[in-house]
C-alpha positions in Angstrom: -104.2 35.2 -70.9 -105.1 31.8 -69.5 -108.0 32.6 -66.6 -108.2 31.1 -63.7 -110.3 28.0 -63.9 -113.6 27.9 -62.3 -113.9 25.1 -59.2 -116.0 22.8 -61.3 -113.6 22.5 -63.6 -110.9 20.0 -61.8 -111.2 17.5 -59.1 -110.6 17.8 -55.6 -107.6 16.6 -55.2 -106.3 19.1 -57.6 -107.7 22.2 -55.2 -104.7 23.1 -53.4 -102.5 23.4 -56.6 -105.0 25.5 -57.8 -105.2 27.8 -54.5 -101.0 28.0 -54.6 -101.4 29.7 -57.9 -101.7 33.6 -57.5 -103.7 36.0 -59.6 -102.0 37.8 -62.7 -100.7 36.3 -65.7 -99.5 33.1 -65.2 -97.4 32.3 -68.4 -95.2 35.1 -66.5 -95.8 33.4 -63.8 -94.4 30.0 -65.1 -91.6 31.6 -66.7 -89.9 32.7 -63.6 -90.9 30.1 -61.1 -88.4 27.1 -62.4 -85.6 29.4 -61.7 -86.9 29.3 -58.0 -85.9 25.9 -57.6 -81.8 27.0 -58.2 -81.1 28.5 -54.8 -82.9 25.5 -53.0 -80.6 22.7 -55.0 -77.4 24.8 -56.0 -76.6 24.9 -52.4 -76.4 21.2 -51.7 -74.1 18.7 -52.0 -74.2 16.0 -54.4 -74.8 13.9 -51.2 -77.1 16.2 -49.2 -79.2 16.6 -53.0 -78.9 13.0 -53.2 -80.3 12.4 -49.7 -84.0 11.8 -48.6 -84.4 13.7 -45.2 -86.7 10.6 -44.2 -87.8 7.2 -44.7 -89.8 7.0 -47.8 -89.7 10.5 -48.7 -87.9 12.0 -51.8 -84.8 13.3 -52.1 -84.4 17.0 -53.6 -83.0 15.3 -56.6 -86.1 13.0 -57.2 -88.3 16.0 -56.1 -86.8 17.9 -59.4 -87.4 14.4 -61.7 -91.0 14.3 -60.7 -91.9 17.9 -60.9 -90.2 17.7 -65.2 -92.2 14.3 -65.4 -95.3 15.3 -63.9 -95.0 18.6 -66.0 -94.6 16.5 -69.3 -97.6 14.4 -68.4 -99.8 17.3 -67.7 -99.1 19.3 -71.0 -99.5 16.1 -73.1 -102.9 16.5 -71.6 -103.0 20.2 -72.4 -102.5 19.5 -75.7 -104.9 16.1 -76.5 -107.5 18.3 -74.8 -107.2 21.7 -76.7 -107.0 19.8 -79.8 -110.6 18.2 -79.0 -109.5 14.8 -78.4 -111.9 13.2 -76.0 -110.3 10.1 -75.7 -109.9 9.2 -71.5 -106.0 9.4 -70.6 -104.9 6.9 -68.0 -103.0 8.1 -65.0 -100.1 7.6 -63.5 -98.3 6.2 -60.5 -95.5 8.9 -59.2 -93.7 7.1 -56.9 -93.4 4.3 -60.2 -92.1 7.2 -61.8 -89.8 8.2 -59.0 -88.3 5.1 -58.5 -87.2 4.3 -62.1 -86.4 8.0 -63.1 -82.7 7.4 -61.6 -82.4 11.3 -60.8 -80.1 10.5 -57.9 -77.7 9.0 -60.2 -77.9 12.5 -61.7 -76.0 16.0 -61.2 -78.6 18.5 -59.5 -77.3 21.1 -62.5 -78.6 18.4 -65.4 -81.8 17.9 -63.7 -82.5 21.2 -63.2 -81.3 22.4 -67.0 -84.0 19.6 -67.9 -86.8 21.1 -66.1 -86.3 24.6 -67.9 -86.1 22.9 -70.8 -89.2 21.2 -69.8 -91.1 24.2 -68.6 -89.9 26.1 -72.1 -92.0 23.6 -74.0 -94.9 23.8 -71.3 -95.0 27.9 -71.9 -95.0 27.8 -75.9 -97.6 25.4 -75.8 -100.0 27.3 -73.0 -99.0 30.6 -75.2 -100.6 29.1 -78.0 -104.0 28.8 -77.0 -106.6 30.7 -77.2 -109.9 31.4 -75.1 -112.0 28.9 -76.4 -108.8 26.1 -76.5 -108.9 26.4 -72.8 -112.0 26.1 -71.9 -112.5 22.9 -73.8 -112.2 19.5 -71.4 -110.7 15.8 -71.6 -110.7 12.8 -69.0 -107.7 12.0 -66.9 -107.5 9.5 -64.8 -111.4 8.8 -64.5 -112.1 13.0 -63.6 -112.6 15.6 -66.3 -110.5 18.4 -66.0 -110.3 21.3 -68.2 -107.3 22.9 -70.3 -106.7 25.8 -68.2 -107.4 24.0 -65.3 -104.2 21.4 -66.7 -102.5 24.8 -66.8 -102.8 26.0 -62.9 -102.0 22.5 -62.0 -98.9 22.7 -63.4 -97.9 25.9 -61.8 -99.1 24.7 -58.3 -97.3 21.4 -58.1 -94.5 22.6 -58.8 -95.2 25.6 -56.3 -96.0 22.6 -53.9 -92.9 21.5 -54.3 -91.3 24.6 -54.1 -92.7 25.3 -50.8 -91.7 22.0 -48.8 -87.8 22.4 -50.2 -88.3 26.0 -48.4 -89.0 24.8 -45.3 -86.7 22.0 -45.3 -84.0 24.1 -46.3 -85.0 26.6 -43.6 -84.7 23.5 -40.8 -80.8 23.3 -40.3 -80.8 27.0 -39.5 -83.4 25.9 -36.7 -80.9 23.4 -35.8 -78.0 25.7 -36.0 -79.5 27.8 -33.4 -79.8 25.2 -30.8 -76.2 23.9 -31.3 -77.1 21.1 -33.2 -75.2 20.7 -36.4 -75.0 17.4 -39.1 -71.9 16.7 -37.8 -73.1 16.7 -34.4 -75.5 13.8 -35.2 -74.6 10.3 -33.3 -73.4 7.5 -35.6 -76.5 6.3 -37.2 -79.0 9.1 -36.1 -81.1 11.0 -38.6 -81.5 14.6 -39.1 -84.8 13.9 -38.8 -84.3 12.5 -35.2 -82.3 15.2 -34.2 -84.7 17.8 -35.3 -87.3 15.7 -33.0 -85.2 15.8 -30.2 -84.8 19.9 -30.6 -88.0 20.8 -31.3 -90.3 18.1 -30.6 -92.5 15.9 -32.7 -94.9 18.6 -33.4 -92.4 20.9 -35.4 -90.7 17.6 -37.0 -93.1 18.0 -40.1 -90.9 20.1 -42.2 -89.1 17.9 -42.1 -91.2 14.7 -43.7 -93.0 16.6 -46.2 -90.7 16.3 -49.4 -93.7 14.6 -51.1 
């Protein structure tokens, strides 16, 4: 079993993956949580999937690409850094990635297939390690992180993710409830604007936080 990773052993920007992660096992963990992420896209059109709910934010679709891309960069790093490479790894720019992943051009039910198929490789990799595999250590991006630390960073950005398509999903019921509906929206007039004018600015967060 892959143990939680001690705080030293990631940087800080890292933490509140880390925190998102729950106690147990987490291969079992992993194994169940991409199937999370149906209910939350299966429900959308391809429009509404397609759709970011804000200027500059992702659209569920792109959040799906970046969680399988950022997934695949993290377990390459697994894997140089169980196998003792200490060679620094460069990092990476995700809204580069976003951009020129195309996952809008995409069904929501081929991205999603792809981030199982993703997450399968991720958990016979992480299942293959032992204790002393995980505690070894690499560089990314300039920090030094540790393989089991690589591991609960995985599981809590997707769980990020997870838990900002919850709450937007949960805002047109909000909406509902005050007789607001998409349809309702003026010509030209966000849902994001709408939800403002509702609930006030303070609340309009769920709304901007698909990144």
């Amino acid at each position: 079993m892959l143990s939680r990773p001690e705080r030293n052993e990631y940087a800080d920007v890292y933490a509140s993956y880390v925190s998102r992660v729950p106690d147990g096992d987490l291969l079992t963990f992993l194994a169940r949580q991409t199937g999370e992420f149906d209910p939350l896209a299966n429900d959308l059109s391809d429009q509404q999937a397609s759709q970011p709910p804000a200027p500059g934010k992702w659209s569920v679709k792109q959040v799906l690409g970046h969680v399988a891309d950022s997934e695949r960069i993290m377990s390459y790093r697994v894997l140089r850094f169980a196998r003792g490479d200490k060679k620094e790894l460069q990092g990476f720019e995700q809204d580069d990635y976003v951009t020129a992943g195309n996952s809008n051009r995409r069904s929501t039910g081929e991205l999603l297939a792809e981030l199982k198929s993703v997450r399968g490789a991720t958990l016979s990799l992480l299942g293959s390690l032992n204790r002393e595999d995980s505690l070894r250590t690499g560089i990314a991006n300039g920090k030094t992180v540790s393989v089991r630390a690589l591991a609960y960073i995985i599981a809590g950005d997707a769980q990020h993710h997870l838990e900002l398509l919850r709450r937007l999903a949960a805002a047109p019921f909000r909406l509902r409830r005050s007789r607001l509906k998409y349809d309702d929206s003026p010509p030209g007039r966000s849902l994001l604007a709408e939800f403002r004018a509702a609930f006030g600015k303070r609340n309009a967060y769920l709304l901007q936080a698909c990144k």
